[in-house]
C-alpha positions in Angstrom: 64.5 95.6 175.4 65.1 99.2 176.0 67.3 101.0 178.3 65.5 104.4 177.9 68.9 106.1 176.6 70.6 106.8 179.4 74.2 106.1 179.9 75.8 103.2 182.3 76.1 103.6 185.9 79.3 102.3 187.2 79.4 102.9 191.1 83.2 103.5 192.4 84.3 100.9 194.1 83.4 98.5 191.2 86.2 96.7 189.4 85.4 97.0 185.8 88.0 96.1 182.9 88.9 98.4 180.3 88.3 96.2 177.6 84.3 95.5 179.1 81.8 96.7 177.1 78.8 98.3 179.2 75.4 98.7 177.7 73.4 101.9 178.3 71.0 102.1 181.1 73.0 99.4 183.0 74.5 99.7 186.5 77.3 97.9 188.2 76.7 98.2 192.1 79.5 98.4 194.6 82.0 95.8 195.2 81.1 94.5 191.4 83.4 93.0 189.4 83.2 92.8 185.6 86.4 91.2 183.5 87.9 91.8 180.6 86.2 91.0 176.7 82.8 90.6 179.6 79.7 92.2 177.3 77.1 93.5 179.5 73.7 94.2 177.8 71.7 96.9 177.9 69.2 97.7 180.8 71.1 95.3 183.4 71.9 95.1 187.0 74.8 93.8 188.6 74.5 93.7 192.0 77.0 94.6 195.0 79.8 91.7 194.8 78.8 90.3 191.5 81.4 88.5 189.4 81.3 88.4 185.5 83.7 86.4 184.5 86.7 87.3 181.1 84.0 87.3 177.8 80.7 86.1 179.7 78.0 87.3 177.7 75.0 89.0 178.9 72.1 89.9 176.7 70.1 93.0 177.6 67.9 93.3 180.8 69.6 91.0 182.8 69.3 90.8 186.6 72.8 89.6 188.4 71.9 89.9 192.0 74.6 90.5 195.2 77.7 88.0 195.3 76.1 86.5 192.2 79.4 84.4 190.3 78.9 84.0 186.5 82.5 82.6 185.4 83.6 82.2 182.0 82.4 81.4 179.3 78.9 81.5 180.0 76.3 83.0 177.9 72.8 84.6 179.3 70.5 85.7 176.8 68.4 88.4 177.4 66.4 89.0 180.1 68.1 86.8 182.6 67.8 87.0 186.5 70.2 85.3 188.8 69.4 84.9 192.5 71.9 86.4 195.3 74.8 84.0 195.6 74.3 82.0 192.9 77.1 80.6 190.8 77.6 79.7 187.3 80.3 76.9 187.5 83.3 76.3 184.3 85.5 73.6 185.4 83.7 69.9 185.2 87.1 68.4 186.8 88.1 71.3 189.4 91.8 70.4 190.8 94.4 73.1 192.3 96.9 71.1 191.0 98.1 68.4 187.9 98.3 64.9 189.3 102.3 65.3 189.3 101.6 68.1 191.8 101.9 70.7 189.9 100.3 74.6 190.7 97.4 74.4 187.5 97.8 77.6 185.2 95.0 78.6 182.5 96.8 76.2 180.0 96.0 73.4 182.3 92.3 73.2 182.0 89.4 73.7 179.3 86.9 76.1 180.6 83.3 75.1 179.7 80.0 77.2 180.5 76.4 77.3 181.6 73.9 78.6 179.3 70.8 80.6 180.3 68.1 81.0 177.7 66.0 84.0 177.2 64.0 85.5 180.7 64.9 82.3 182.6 65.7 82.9 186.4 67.8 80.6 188.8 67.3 81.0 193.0 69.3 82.5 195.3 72.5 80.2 196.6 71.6 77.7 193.5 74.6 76.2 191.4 74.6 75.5 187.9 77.2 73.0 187.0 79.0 73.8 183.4 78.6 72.1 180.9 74.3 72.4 181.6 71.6 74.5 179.4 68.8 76.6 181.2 66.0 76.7 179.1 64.0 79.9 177.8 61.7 80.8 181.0 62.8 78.1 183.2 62.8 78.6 186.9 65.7 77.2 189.0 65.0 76.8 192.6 66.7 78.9 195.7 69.3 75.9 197.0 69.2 73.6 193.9 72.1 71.8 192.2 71.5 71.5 188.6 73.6 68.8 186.8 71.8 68.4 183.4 69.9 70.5 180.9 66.4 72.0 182.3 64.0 72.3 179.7 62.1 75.3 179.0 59.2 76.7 181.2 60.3 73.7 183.8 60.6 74.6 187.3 63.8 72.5 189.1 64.3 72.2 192.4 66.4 69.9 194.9 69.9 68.2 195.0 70.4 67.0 191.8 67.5 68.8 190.5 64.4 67.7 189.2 61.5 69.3 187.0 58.7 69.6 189.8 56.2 71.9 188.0 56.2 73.7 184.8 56.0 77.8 184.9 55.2 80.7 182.4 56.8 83.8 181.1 55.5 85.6 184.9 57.3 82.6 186.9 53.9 81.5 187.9 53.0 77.3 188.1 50.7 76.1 185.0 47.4 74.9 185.8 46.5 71.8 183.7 43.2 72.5 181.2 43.7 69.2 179.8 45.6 65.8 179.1 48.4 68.1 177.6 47.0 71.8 177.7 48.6 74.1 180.1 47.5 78.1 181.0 49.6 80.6 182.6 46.9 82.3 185.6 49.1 84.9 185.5 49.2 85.8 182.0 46.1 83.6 180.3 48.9 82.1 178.0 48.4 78.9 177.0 51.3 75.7 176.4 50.9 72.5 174.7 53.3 69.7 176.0 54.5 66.9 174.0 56.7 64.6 175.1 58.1 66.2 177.7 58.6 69.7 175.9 56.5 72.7 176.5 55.7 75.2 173.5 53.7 78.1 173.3 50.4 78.3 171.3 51.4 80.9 168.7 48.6 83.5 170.8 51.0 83.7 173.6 53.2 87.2 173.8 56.2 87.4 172.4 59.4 88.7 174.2 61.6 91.0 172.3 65.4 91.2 173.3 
């Protein structure tokens, strides 16, 4: 993934930590706000309101669109989009307080993440509850609720989600060419399933992050 050179955009009015580290050709939109130890890729977008949460890690070409929340520590691999509104969840037990009543502090808690493999996407509003693995290309529906790993190239929709389709590398549905043959219309790749799993026949294209 290429950013063409040129140097991060960082509009005024967003919040971003000193100790950030902004990748070239990336811009942080109004309103944005990007913690401290957070590594923003190259080539990425984060759009008006967007949260990144202290050390989330964004791989290059990454897509956070407006009010997006990403909290600690996730990790999105390169070429990720999130929809407007979405959030990225770290707290499987949320409370305000201990059970003695207590005001919770950071010591209180063990923050885990959501993962987002390489060029998935996840639909506006949808929520992503931590600990849970989006899989390389995957497609999460606007609305959804996803509560357990989504395997790659699966489209998930619905409260919880469920796989309703598999999708390629363009986002498009697979059209079936046989008992466990898939093809991209989009593209022409084609996908062999296997229990469950999609792979790629080794003539689909590559992405390089």
């Amino acid at each position: 993934m290429t950013s063409n050179g040129y140097p991060a955009r960082v509009e005024a009015s967003a919040d971003v930590d000193e100790r950030a580290t902004i990748g070239e050709g990336t811009t942080v939109w109004h309103l944005a706000q990007v913690r401290e130890d957070a590594v923003v890729g190259a080539g990425c977008i984060v759009g008006r309101g967007a949260y990144v949460g202290p050390g989330v890690l964004l791989g290059d070409g990454c897509k956070l669109q407006n009010y997006a929340l990403v909290y600690e520590p996730a990790v999105l691999e390169d070429g990720v989009f999130v929809g407007p509104a979405a959030v990225l969840t770290n707290d499987l037990y949320p409370r305000a307080v201990t059970p003695d009543g207590t005001v919770k502090t950071g010591d209180d808690w063990n923050a885990v993440g959501v993962t987002v493999r390489t060029g998935a996407s996840i639909g506006a509003r949808a929520v992503c509850v931590a600990p849970v693995t989006i899989g390389r290309w995957a497609t999460v529906a606007a609305g959804a609720v996803v509560t357990a790993d989504v395997p790659d190239f699966a489209l998930v929709a619905g409260v919880p989600a469920r796989r309703i389709r598999w999708v390629g590398r363009a986002g498009v549905p697979l059209e079936r060419i046989g008992p466990d043959r898939w093809r991209c219309p989009a593209t022409g790749d084609e996908l062999t399933e296997a229990d469950g799993v999609l792979s790629e026949s080794s003539s689909s294209t590559s992405f390089h992050g």
